[in-house]
C-alpha positions as CSV (number, residue, x, y, z in Angstrom):
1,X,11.6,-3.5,15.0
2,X,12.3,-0.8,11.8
3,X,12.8,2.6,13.8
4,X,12.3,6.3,12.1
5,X,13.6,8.7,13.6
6,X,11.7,12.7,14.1
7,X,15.1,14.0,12.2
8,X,14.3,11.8,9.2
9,X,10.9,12.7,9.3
10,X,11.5,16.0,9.2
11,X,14.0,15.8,6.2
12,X,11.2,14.1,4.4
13,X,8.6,16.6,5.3
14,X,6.1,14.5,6.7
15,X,5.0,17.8,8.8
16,X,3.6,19.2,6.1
17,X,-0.1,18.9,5.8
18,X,-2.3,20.3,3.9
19,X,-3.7,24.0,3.2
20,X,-5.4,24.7,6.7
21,X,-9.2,25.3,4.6
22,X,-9.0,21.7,3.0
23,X,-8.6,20.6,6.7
24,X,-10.7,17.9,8.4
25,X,-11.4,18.7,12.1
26,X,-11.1,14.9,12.9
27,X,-7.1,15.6,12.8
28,X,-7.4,18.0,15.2
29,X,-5.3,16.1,17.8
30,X,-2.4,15.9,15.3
31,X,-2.2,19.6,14.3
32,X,0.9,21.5,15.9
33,X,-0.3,24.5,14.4
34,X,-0.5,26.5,11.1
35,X,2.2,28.3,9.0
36,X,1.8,30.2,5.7
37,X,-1.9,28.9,5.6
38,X,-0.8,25.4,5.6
39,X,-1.4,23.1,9.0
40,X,1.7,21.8,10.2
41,X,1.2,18.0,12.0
42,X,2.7,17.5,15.4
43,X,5.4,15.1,14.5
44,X,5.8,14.3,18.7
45,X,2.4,12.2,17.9
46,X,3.3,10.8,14.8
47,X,6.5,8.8,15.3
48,X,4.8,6.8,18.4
49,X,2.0,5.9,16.4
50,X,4.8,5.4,13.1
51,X,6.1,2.8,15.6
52,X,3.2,0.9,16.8
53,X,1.8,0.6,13.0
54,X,5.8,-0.5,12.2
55,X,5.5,-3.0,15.0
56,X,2.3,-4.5,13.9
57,X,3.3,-5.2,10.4
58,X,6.6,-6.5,12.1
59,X,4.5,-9.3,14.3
60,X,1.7,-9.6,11.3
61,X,4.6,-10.9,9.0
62,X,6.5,-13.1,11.6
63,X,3.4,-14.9,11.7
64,X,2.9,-15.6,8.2
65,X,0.9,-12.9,7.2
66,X,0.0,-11.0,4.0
67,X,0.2,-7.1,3.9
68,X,-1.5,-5.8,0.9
69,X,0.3,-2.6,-0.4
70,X,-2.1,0.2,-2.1
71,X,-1.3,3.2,-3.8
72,X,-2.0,4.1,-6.5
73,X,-1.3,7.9,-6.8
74,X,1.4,8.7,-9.0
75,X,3.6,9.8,-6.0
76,X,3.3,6.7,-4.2
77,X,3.3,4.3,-7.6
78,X,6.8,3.3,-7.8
79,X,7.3,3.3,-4.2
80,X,4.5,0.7,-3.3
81,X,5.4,-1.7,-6.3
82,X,9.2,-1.2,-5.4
83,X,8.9,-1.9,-1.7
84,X,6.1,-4.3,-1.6
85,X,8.2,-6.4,-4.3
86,X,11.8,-6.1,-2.1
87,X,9.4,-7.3,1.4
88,X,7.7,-9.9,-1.1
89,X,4.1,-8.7,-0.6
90,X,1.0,-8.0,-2.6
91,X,0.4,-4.5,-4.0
92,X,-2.2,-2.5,-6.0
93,X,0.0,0.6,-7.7
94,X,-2.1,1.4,-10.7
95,X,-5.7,1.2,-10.5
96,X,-7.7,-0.1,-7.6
97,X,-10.5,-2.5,-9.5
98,X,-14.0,-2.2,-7.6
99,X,-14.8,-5.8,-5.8
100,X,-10.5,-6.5,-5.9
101,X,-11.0,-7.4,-2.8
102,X,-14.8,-7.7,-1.9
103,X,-15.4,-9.8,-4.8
104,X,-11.8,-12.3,-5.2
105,X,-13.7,-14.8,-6.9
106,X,-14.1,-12.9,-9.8
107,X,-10.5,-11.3,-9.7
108,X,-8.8,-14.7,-9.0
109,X,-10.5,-16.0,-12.0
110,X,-8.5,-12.7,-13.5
111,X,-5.3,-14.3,-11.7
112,X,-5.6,-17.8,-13.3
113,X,-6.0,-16.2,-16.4
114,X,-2.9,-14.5,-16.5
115,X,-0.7,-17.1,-15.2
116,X,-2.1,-19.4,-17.7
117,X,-1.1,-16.9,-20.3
118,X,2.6,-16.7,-18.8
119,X,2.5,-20.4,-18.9
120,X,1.8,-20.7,-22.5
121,X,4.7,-18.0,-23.3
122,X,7.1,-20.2,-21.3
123,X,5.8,-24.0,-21.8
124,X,6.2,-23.4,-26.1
125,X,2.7,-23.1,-26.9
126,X,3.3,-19.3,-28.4
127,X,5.5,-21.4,-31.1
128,X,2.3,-22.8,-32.6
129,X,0.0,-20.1,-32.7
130,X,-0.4,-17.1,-35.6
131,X,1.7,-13.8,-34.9
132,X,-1.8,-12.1,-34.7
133,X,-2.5,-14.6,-31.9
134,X,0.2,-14.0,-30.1
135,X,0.2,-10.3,-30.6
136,X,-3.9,-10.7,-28.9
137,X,-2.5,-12.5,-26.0
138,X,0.7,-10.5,-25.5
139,X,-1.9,-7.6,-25.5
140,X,-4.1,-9.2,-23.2
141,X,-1.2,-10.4,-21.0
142,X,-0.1,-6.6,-20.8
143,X,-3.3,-5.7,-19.6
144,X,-4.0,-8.1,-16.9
145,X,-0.3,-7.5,-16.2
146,X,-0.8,-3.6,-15.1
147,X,-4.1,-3.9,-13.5
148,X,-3.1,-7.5,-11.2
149,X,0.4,-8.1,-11.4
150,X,1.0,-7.0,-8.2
151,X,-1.6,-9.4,-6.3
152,X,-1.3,-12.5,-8.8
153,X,0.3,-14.4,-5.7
154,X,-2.2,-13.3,-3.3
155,X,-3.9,-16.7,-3.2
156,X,-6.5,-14.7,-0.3
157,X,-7.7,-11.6,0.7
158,X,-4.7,-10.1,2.4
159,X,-4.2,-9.9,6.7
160,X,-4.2,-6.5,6.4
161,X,-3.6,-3.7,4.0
162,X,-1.0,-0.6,4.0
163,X,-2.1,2.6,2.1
164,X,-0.9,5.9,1.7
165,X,-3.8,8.6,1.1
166,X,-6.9,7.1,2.6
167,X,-8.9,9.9,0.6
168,X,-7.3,8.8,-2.9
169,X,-8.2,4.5,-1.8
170,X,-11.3,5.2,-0.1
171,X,-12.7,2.6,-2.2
172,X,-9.7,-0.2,-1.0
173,X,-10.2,1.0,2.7
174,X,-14.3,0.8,2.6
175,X,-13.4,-2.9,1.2
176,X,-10.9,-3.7,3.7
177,X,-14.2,-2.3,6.4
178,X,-16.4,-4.5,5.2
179,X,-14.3,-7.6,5.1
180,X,-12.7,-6.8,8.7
181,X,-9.4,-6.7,7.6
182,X,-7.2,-4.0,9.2
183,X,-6.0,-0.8,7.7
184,X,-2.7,0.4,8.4
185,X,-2.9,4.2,7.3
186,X,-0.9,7.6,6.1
187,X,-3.8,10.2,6.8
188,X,-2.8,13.7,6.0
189,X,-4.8,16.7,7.7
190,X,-7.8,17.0,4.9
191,X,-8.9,13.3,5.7
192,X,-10.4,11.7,8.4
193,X,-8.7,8.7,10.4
194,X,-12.2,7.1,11.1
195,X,-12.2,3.2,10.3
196,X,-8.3,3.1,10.6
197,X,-6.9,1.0,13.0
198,X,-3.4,2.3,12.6
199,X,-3.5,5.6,11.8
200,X,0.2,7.5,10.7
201,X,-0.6,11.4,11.0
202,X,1.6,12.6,8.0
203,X,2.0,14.2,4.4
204,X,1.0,11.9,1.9
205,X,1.5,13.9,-1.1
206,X,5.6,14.5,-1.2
207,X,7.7,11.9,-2.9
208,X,10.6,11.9,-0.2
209,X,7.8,11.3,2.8
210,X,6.0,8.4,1.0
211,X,9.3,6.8,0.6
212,X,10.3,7.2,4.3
213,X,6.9,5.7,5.0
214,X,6.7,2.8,2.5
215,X,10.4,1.7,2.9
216,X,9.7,1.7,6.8
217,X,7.1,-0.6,6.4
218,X,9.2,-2.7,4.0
219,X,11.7,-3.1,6.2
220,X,9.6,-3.7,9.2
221,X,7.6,-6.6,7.5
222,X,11.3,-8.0,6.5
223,X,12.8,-8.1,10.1
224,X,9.3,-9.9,11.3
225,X,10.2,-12.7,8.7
226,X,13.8,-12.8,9.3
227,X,13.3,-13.3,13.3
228,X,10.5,-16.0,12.5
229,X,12.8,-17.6,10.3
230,X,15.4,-17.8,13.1
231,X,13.0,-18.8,16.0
């Protein structure tokens, strides 16, 4: 399976937590220390755990399942739509909807809506409507566009779900709770990694360490699916 290594990690500055007074004594096991005021996470338990959350989404995605990406801080935006995209999986980047998950009826009904609207663009039926109709559609195509893009193939709640800053989606991961499904997690040194079942002790704020995180998983979840393909 995808393998980081502690020199990459390092590079990335996935030691870096957070100032040591925003800290949340839950994370205590994965403190090294403090420098300057700012804890320092003890990378010699993070890249085992890296590994077993890599390896899960690795045998997850051999078996056919789907790994909803979600983040939607603007540090982690382009790297969740990028990476879930290139691993084809489901992704939340913008906004997380209340009930996207807890309540799917509604949001699949959201789905429908804009794939009929695609359809209509593609199938000719733009050519026979008003340029003020089709500027209202286009608008409400853009719309549905930002806020479900990235889940209008998710045809079901996701197997499990990847997020980076469990603080920042603590509305996706009390969803994911209450539904059962499993939380695969970045949890920096102010947040508490109760209720994840993976937890990744690491930085979830610098650009270069969400990449290292999000492009392992990507490439983890795309090695599962090649080797099921081959067995």
């Amino acid at each position: 399976m995808s393998s980081v290594t502690m020199r990459q990690m390092l590079e990335a500055g996935v030691h870096f937590g957070h100032q040591t007074r925003y800290w949340n004594p839950k994370m205590a096991p994965y403190i090294f220390g403090a420098r300057n005021k700012i804890h320092i996470i003890n990378l010699e338990s993070t890249l085992p755990m890296f590994e077993d959350a890599l390896n899960y989404l690795g045998k997850l995605a051999s078996q056919g399942g789907v790994i909803l990406f979600v983040g939607t801080k603007r540090s982690a935006r382009d790297a969740i739509k990028e990476e879930a995209e290139r691993c084809g999986m489901p992704y939340v980047s913008q906004r997380w909807l209340g009930g996207m998950l807890t309540n799917f009826k509604t949001v699949k009904q959201s789905i429908n809506r804009l794939k009929e609207i695609e359809a209509m663009e593609t199938d000719g039926s733009f050519d026979r409507l008003g340029k003020k109709e089709i500027l209202m559609l286009r608008r409400e195509h853009d719309k549905l566009e930002k806020s479900i893009g990235g889940i209008k193939d998710m045809r079901r709640p996701p197997d499990a779900m990847f997020v980076v800053d469990v603080g920042y989606e603590k509305i996706a991961v009390a969803e994911a709770r209450k539904l059962g499904i499993p939380v695969v997690a970045v949890v920096d040194t102010n947040n508490s990694p109760d209720n994840i079942d993976y937890v990744i002790p690491g930085n979830d704020d610098a650009i270069r360490a969400i990449q290292l995180y999000v492009t392992a998983a990507a490439d983890a979840i795309n090695e599962g699916k090649a080797a099921a393909a081959l067995s």
